[in-house]
C-alpha positions as CSV (number, residue, x, y, z in Angstrom):
1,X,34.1,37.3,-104.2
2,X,32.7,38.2,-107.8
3,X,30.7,35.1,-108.0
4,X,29.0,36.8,-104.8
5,X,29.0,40.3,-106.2
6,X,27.2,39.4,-109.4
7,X,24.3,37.6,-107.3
8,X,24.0,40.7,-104.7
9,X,23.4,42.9,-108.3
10,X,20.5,40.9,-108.8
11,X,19.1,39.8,-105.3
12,X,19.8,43.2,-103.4
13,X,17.1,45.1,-105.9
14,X,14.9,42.0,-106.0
15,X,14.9,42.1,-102.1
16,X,14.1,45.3,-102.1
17,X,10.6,44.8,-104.0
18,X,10.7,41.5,-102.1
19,X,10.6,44.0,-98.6
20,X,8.0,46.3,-100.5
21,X,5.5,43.9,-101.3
22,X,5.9,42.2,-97.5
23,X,5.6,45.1,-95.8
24,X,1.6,45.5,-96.3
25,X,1.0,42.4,-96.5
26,X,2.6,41.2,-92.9
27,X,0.9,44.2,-91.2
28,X,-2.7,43.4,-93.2
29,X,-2.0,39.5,-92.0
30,X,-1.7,40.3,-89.0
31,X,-4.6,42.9,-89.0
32,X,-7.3,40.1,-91.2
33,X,-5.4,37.7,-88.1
34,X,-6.7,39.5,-85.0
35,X,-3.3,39.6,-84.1
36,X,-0.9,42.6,-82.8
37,X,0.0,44.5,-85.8
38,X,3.8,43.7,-84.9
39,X,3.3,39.9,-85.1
40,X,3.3,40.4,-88.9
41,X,6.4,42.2,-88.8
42,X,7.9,39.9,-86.8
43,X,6.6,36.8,-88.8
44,X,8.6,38.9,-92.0
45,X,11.4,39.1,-90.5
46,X,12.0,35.5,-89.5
47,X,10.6,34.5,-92.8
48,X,13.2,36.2,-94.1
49,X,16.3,35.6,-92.3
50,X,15.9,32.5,-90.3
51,X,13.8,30.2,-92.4
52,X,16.0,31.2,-95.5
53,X,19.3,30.7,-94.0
54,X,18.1,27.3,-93.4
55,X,15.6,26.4,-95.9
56,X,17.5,24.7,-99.2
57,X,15.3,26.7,-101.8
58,X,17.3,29.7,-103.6
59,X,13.6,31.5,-104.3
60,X,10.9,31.2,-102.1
61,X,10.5,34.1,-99.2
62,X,8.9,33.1,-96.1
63,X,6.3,35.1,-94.3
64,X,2.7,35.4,-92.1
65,X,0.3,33.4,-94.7
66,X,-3.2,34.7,-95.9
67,X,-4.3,31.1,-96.1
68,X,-3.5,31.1,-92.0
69,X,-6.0,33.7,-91.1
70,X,-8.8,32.2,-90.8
71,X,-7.4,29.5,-88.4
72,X,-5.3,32.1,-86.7
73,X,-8.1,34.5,-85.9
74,X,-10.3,31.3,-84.7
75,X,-7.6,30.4,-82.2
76,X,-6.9,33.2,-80.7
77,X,-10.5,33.8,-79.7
78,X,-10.9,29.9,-79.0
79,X,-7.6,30.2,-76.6
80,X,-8.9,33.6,-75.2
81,X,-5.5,34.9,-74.9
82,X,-2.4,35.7,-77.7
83,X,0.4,34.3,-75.5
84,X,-1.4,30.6,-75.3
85,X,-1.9,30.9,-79.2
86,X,1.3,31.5,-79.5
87,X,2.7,28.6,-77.4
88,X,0.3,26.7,-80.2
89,X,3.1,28.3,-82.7
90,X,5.9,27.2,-81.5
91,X,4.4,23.5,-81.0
92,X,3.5,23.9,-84.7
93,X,6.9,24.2,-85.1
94,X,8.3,21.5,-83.5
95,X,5.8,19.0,-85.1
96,X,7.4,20.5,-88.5
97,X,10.8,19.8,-87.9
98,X,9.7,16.4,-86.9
99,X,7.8,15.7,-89.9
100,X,10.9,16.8,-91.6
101,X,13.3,14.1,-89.8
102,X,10.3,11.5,-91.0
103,X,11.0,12.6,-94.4
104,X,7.3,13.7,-94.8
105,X,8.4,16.8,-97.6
106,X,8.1,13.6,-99.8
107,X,4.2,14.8,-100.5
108,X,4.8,17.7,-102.1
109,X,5.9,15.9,-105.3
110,X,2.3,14.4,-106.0
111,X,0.9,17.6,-106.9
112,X,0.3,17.6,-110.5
113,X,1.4,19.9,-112.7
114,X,-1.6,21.3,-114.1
115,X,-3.0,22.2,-110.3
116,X,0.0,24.1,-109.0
117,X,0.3,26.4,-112.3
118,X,-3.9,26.6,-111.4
119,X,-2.8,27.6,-107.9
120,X,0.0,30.3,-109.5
121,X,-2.4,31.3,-111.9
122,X,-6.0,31.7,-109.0
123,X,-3.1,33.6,-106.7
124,X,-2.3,36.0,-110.1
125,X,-6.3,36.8,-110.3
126,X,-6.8,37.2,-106.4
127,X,-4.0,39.7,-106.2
128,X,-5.4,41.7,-108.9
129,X,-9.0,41.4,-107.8
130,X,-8.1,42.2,-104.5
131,X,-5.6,45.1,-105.4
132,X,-8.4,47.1,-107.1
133,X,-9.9,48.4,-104.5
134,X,-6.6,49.9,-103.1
135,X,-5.7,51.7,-106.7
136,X,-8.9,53.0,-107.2
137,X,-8.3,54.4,-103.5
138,X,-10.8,52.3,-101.3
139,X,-8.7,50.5,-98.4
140,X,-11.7,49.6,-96.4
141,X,-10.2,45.9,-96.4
142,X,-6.4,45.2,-95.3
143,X,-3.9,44.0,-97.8
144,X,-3.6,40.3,-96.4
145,X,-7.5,39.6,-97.0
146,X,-7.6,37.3,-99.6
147,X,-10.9,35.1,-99.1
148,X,-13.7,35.3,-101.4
149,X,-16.3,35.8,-98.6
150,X,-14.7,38.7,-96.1
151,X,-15.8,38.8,-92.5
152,X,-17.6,42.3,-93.5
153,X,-20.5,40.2,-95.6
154,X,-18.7,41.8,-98.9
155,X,-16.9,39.7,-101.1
156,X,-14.1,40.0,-103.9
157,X,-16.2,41.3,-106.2
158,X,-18.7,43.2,-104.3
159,X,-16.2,45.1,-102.6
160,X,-15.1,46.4,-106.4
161,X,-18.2,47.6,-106.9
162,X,-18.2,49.3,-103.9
163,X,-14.6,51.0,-104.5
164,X,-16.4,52.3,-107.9
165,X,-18.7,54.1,-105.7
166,X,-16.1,55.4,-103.5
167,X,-13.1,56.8,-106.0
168,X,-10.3,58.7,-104.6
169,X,-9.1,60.3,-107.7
170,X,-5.7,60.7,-105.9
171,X,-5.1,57.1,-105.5
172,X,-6.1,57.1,-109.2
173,X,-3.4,59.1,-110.2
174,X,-0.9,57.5,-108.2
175,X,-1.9,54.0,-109.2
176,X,-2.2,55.2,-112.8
177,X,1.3,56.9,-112.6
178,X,3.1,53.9,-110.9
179,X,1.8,51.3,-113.1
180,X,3.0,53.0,-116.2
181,X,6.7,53.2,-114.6
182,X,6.1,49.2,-113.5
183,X,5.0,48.5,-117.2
184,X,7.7,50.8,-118.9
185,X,10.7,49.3,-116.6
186,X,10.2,46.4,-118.1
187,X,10.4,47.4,-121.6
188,X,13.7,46.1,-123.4
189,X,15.1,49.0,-124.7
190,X,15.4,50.3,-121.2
191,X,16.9,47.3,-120.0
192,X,19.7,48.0,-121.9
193,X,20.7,50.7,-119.8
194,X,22.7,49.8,-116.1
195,X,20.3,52.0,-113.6
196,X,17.2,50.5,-115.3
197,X,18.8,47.1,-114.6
198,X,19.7,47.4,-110.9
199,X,17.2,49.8,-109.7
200,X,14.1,48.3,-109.4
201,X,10.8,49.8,-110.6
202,X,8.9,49.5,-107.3
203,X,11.7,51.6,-105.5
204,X,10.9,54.6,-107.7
205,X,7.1,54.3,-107.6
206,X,7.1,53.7,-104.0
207,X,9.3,57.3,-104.2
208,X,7.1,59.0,-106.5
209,X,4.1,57.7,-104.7
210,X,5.4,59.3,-101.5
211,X,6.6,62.7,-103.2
212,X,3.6,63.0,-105.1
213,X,1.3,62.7,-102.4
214,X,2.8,65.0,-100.2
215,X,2.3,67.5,-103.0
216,X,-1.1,67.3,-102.9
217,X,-1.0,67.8,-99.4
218,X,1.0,71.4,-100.3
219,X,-1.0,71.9,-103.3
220,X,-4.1,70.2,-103.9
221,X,-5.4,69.4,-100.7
222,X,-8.2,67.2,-102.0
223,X,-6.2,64.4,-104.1
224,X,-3.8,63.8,-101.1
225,X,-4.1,60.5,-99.3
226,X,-4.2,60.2,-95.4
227,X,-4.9,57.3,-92.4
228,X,-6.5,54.5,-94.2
229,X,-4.8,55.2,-97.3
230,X,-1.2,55.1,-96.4
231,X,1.0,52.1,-94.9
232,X,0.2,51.7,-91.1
233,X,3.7,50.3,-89.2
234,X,3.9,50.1,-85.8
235,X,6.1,53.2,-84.3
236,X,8.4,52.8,-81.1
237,X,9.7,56.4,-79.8
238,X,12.1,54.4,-77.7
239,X,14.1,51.6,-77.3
240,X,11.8,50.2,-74.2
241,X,8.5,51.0,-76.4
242,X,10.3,49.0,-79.4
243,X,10.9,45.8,-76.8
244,X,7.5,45.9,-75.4
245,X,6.1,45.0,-79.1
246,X,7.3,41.5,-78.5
247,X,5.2,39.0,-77.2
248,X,6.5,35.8,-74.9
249,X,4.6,32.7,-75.2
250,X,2.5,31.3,-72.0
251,X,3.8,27.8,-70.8
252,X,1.4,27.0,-68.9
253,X,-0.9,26.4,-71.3
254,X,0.5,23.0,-72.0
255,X,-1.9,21.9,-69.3
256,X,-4.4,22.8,-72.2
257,X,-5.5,20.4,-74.5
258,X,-6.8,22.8,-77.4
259,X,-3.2,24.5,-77.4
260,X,-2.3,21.0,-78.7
261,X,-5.1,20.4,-81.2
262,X,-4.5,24.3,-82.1
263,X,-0.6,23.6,-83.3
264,X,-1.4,20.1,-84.7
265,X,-4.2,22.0,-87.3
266,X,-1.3,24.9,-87.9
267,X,1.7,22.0,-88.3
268,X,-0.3,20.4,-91.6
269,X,-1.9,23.6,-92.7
270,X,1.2,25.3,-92.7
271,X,3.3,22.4,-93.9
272,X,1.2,21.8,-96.9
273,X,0.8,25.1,-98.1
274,X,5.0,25.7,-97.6
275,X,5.2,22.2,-99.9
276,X,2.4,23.7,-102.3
277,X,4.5,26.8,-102.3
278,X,8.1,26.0,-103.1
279,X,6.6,23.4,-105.7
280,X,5.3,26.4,-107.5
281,X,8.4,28.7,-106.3
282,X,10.8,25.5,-108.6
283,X,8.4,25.8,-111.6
284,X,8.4,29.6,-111.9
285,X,12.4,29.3,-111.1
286,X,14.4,30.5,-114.4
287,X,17.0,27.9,-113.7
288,X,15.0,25.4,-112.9
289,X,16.3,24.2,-109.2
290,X,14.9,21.5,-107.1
291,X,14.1,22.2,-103.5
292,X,14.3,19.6,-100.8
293,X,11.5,19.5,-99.2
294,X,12.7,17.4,-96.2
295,X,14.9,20.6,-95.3
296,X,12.2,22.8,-96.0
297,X,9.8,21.6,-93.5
298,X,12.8,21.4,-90.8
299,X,13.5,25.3,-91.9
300,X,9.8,26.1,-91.5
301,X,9.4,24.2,-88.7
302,X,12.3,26.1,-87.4
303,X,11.3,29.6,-88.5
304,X,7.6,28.9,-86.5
305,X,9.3,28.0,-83.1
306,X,11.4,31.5,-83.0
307,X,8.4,33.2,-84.2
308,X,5.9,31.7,-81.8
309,X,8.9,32.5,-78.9
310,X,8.9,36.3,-79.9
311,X,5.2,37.2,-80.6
312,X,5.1,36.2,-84.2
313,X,2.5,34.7,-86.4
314,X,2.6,31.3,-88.1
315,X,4.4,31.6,-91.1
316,X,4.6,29.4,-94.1
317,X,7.1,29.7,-97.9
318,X,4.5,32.1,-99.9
319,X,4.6,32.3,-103.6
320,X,3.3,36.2,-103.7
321,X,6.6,37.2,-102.2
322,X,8.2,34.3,-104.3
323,X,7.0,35.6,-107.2
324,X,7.9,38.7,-106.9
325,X,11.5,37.6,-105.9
326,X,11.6,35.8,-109.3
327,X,10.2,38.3,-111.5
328,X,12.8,40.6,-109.6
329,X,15.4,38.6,-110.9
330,X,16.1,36.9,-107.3
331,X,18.8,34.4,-108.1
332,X,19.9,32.8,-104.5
333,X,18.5,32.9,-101.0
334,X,20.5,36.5,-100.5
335,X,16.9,38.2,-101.6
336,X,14.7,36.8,-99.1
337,X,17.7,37.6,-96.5
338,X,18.1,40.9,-97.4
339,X,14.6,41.8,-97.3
340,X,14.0,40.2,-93.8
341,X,16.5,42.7,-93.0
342,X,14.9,45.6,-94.5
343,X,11.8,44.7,-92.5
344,X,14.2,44.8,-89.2
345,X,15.9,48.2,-90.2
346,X,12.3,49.5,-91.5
347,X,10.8,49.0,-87.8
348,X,14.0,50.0,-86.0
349,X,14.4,53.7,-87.9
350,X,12.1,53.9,-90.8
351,X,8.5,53.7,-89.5
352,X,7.9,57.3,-89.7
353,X,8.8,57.6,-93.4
354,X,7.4,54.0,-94.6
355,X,3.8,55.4,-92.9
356,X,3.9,57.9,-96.1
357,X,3.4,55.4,-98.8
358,X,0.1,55.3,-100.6
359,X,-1.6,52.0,-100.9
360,X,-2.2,52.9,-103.6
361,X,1.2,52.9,-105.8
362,X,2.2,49.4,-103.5
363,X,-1.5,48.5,-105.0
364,X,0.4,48.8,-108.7
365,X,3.3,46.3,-107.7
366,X,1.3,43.9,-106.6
367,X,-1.0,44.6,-109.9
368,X,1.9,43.6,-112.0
369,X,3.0,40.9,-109.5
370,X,-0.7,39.3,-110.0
371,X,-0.9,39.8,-113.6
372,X,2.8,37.9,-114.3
373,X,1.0,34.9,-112.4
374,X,-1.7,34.9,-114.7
375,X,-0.8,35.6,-118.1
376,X,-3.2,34.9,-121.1
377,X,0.2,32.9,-122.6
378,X,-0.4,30.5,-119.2
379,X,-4.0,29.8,-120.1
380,X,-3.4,29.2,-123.8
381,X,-0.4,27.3,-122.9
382,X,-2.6,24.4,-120.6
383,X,-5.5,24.3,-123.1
384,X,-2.8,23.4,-126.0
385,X,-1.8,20.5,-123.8
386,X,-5.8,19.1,-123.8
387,X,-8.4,18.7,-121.6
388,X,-6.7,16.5,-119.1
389,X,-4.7,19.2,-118.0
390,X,-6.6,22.2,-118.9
391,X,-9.5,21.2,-116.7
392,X,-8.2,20.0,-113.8
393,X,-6.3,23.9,-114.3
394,X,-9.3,25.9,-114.5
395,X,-11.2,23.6,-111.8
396,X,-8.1,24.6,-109.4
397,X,-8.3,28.1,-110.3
398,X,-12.0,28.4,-110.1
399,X,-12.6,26.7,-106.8
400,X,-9.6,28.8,-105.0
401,X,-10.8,32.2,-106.4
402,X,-14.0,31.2,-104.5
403,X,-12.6,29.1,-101.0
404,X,-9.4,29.5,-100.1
405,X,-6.1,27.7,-101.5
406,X,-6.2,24.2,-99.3
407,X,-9.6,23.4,-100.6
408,X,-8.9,25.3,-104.1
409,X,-5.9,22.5,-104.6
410,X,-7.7,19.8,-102.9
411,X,-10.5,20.1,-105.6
412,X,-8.5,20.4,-108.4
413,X,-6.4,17.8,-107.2
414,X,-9.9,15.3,-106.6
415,X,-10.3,16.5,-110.5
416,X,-7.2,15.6,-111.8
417,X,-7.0,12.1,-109.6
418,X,-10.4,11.5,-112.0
419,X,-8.6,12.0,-114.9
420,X,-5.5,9.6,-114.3
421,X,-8.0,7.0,-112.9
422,X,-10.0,7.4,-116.3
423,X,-6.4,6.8,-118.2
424,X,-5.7,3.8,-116.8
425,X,-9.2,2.6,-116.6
426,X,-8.7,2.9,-120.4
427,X,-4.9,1.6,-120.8
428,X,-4.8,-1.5,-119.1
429,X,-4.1,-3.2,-122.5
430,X,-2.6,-3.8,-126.0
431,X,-5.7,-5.2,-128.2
432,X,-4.5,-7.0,-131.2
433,X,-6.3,-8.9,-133.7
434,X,-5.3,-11.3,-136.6
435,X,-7.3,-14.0,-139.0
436,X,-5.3,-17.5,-139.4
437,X,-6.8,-20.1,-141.4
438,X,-10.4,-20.2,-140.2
439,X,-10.2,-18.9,-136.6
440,X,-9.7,-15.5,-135.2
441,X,-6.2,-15.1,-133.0
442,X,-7.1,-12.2,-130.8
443,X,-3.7,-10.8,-128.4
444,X,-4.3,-9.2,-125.0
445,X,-1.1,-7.6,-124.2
446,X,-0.8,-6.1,-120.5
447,X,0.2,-3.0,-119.7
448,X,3.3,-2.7,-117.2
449,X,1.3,-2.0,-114.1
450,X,-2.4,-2.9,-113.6
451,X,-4.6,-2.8,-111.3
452,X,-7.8,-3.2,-109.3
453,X,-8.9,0.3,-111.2
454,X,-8.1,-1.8,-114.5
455,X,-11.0,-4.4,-113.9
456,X,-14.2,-3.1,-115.3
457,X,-12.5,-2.5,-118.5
458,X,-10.7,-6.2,-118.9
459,X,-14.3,-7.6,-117.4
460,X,-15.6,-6.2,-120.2
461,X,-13.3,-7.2,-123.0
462,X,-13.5,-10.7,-122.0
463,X,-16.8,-10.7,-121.8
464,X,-17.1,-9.4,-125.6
465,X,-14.2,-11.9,-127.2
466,X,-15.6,-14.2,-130.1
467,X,-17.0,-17.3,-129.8
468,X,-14.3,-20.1,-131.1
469,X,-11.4,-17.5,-131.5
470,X,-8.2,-18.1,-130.1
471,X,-7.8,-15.7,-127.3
472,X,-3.6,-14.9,-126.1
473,X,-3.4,-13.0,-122.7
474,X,-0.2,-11.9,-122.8
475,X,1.5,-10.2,-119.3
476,X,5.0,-11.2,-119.4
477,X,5.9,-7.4,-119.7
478,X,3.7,-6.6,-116.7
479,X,6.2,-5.9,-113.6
480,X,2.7,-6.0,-111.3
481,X,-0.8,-7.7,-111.8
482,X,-3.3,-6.7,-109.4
483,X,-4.7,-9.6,-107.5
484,X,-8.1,-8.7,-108.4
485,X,-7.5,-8.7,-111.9
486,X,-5.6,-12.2,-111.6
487,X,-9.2,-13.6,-110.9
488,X,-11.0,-12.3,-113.4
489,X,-8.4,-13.9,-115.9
490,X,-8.5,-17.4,-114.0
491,X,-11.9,-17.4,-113.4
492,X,-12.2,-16.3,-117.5
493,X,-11.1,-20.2,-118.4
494,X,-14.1,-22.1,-117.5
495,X,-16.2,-19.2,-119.5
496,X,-13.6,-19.5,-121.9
497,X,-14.4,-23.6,-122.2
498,X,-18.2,-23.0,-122.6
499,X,-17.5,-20.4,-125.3
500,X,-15.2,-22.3,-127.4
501,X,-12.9,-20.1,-127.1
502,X,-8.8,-21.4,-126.9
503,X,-7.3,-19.7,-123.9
504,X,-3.4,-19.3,-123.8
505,X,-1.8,-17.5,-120.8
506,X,1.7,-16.6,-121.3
507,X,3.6,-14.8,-118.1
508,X,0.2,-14.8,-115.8
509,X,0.8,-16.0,-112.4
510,X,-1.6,-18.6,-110.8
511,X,-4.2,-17.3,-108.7
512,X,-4.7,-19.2,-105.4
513,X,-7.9,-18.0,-104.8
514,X,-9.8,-19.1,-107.4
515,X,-11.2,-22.9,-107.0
516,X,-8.9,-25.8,-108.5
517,X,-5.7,-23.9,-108.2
């Protein structure tokens, strides 16, 4: 009982910020989506309490993704009609708890390193680029659009120059205001103190945000903040309005073939970016905890099949709310639970009061959300480890600030595949060289593994030996020698012959291919 009471100190407040910084983002999801506003609620919801009482990860929060938008709104107007897309969802779903019975989680460990902290680190700079806008008080764009190119012909940057044009100097205040209380809560010397410690920051901004605004409505009329400028959640006046915000899925659409093709493309988009996410949810983990990623894609697959059954989105593990679980202090699964609950309760009896919060101080959160992702420390950090891992960082980073994160990681990962190909291109072998008596005795000692990648280099070692040296190929501590490289070294002895040069093989198997053997 206190082991459980000490984790609820931490993950109650972190699922709090958890539910704050969810809440735009499912409804602006759903909005970028073409989708019912509700889906996104929905999706939250069953992010948060289904997929993380059955996912294995203690961190990552599960919700509608912004990398899913795109193929989301697509469908829907490909399909014609929500219900089939929906039916697509729960397919999805089942297709991910399959993969996860055919242990297919197994991928997410070959993502290098240096490409998920440049995914962490390209999700840090989109939040903040994208969260401008909002604090400078110009919400033209929804909180879940997160593409470089927008469907408006504005893009990330554009649309900061436009906000410049359009300042609401009450969203200026409030974003000013709340980002000095985000910064300040942090500070060590309040930590010391118990309310500083279990209240988080964003609860008291989101408070001051609301009370401040509806002072300027009392008082200064032209600073306050209305429609676009405050959260937009779906209100039910009654019990039967609430139930009519779900949506049921349309069977017979399993007569349609591109309801099939639909929830294949969502099963591997979805799965890969949950992989990508709980990869990057363990390395930001203070305690350093493995998640299996079998379980994980039976839990997503899980979570899509109840949300596809109810009206909800296709969700997917996403590290913004991860994030800001962790940098919360989020210690076990309890977090993401309790603020799929929150979303529930918010829907249920809060709507009226959670329609009063600015953007604008929720703008601030994610601000500091985006800026712990990518910290100057993170980028000095990968260039002290070289250029094999600082470029393949900055590649990642680059090319998802300007695509989206599938083809952001698959470029960086094509990047860092060149680098490891150029490493063992390079370290196929041990080159050592020593006089005796009038001859040269030159040793070619194999590396453990080596392969077909390895024979340009050995080609063209071989090709530069001395002539009359005595020349010692040397793989008995190979484990595997690539067939291909087996022939260069037997087809090496008659040059060997003409060259003068003494050839001694020691642990090299024979080579059946090559003539005479």
């Amino acid at each position: 009982m206190k082991h459980l009471l000490n984790d609820l100190k931490q993950d109650l407040p972190a699922g709090l910020v958890v539910f704050l910084v969810a809440l735009p983002l499912c409804l602006g999801i759903a909005l970028a989506s073409g989708a019912p506003l509700f889906s996104g609620i929905i999706t939250g919801i069953v992010g948060g309490i289904i997929v993380a009482l059955a996912s294995g990860s203690p961190v990552s929060v599960s919700g509608p993704a912004a990398g899913l938008t795109v193929i989301v709104l697509n469908s829907i107007q490909q399909l014609g009609s929500y219900e089939l897309f929906l039916l697509a969802v729960v397919m999805a779903g089942i297709i991910q708890v399959v993969l996860g019975y055919l242990k297919a989680g197994i991928i997410g460990h070959y993502f290098p390193s240096s490409v998920i902290k440049g995914m962490l680190a390209a999700i840090g700079l989109i939040l903040v680029f994208k969260q401008i806008p909002h604090a400078l008080g110009y919400d033209k764009d929804s909180e879940g659009d997160f593409v470089f190119f927008q469907v408006d012909g504005e893009n990330t940057f554009s649309e900061i120059l436009n906000a410049i044009n359009f300042l609401h100097p009450g969203a200026i205040i409030i974003a000013a205001i709340s980002l000095s209380i985000l910064i300040a809560w942090d500070k060590p010397f309040l930590k010391k103190y118990t309310f500083f410690k279990f209240v988080p920051g964003a609860l008291i901004v989101v408070l001051l945000g609301i009370g401040l605004n509806e002072f300027f409505k009392l008082t200064y009329p032209i600073l306050a903040l209305e429609n676009d400028h405050l959260v937009k959640l779906p209100v039910a006046n009654s019990v039967k309005e609430f139930i009519g915000q779900f949506t049921l899925p349309d069977f017979a659409g399993l007569r349609n073939f591109n309801v099939y093709i639909i929830a294949i493309t969502i099963a591997i988009v979805a799965s890969l970016e949950s992989l990508l996410s709980v990869e990057a949810a363990d390395k930001l983990d203070p305690y350093k905890r493995n998640t299996p990623t079998d379980r994980e894609l039976k839990a997503q697959g899980l979570g899509n099949i109840v949300s596809g059954l109810i009206g909800g989105l296709p969700l997917t593990a996403v590290i913004v709310r991860s994030s800001a679980n962790i940098n919360s202090g989020g210690k076990t699964k309890k977090s993401a639970i309790i603020h799929g609950f929150l979303l529930l309760i918010s829907v249920v009896g809060f709507a009226g009061l959670l329609n009063k919060i600015p953007l604008a101080c929720l703008a601030a959160v994610l601000l500091v959300v985006g800026y712990k992702l990518a910290k100057l420390s993170l980028f000095k950090t990968m260039y002290a480890l070289g250029w094999e891992q600082f470029i393949p960082f900055i590649v990642t980073i680059v090319a998802i600030l300007f695509s989206d994160l599938l083809k952001g990681i698959g470029i960086g990962m094509a990047v860092s595949i060149f680098f490891i190909l150029r490493n063992n291109y390079k370290r196929a072998y041990y080159f050592m060289k020593e006089k005796r008596h009038e001859s040269e005795t030159i040793t070619i000692q194999l590396v453990e593994d080596v392969t077909f990648i390895n024979k340009g280099v050995i080609t063209l070692t071989l090709d530069k030996l001395p002539a009359n040296s005595h020349v010692i190929i040397d793989g008995t501590k190979s484990h595997n020698i690539d067939l291909d490289v087996l022939e260069i070294i037997h087809n090496f002895k008659e040059t060997a012959i003409l060259r003068g040069i003494k050839l001694e093989l020691k642990g090299i198997p024979e080579f059946k291919g090559v003539a005479g053997h």
